[in-house]
N, C-alpha and C positions, 0 to 999 in steps of 0.2 A: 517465530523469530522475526525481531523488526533488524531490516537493514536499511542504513544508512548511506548513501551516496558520495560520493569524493571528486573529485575535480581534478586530474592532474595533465601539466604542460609537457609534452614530448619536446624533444630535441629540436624538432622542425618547426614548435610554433602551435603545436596541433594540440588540441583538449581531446582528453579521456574521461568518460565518466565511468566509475567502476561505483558497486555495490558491495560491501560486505557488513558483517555479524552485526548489532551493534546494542543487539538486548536480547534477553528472551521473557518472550511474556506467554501467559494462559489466558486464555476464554474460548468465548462464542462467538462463532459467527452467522449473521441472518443474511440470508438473501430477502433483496426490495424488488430488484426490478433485473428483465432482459431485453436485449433489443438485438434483431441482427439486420444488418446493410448489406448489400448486396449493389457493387461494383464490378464492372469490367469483368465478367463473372468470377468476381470473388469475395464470400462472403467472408463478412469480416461481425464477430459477436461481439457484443460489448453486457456487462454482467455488475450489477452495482449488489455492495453488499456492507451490513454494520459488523463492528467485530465488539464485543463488548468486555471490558476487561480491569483490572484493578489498576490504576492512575501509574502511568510509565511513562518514558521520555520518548513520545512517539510526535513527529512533527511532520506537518505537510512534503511530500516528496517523499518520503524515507517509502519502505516497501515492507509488508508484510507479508511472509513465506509461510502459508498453514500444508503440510503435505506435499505435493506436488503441486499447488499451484501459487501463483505468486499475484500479490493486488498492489497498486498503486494507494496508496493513502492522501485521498481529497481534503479530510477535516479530522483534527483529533481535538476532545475537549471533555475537560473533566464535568462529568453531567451537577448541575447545581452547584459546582465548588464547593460538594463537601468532600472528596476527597475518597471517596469510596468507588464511584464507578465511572471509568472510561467507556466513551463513545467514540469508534473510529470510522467515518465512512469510506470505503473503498472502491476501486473498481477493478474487475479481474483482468490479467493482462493477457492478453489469446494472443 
């Protein structure tokens, strides 16, 4: 599932961002790479990964939901511009 993010002003002036549905798409996804940090004792992972998929309305910021876990989407780009295969890079959100 790719979601989409919304922007909306509260009563007092205040921004909301909310996320909901805004496609559903199939593929794969590759893990590239991990790293974890470790602050204040707390570690914090960070997880990059491709998802690869057939050419959808997926754009930087939106989020893609595979299972239980949820990624942030860095770059979506139709590979070659032929129209056949999506590359999404993402990062998973901990």
């Amino acid at each position: 599932m790719i979601h989409r993010k919304a922007v909306t002003q509260d009563a007092a002036g205040g921004i909301t961002e909310t996320f909901s549905t805004h496609a559903a798409v199939e593929g794969r996804m590759r893990p590239l790479s991990g790293n974890k940090i470790v602050s204040a004792d707390k570690a914090t992972y960070f997880a990059d990964f491709r998802f690869y998929c057939f050419p959808a309305d997926i754009l930087e910021g939106d989020r893609l939901v595979k299972g239980s876990d949820t990624y942030d989407v860095k770059h979506a780009a139709d590979m070659m511009d032929f129209g056949r295969l999506m590359q999404v890079d993402c990062e998973l959100v901990r």
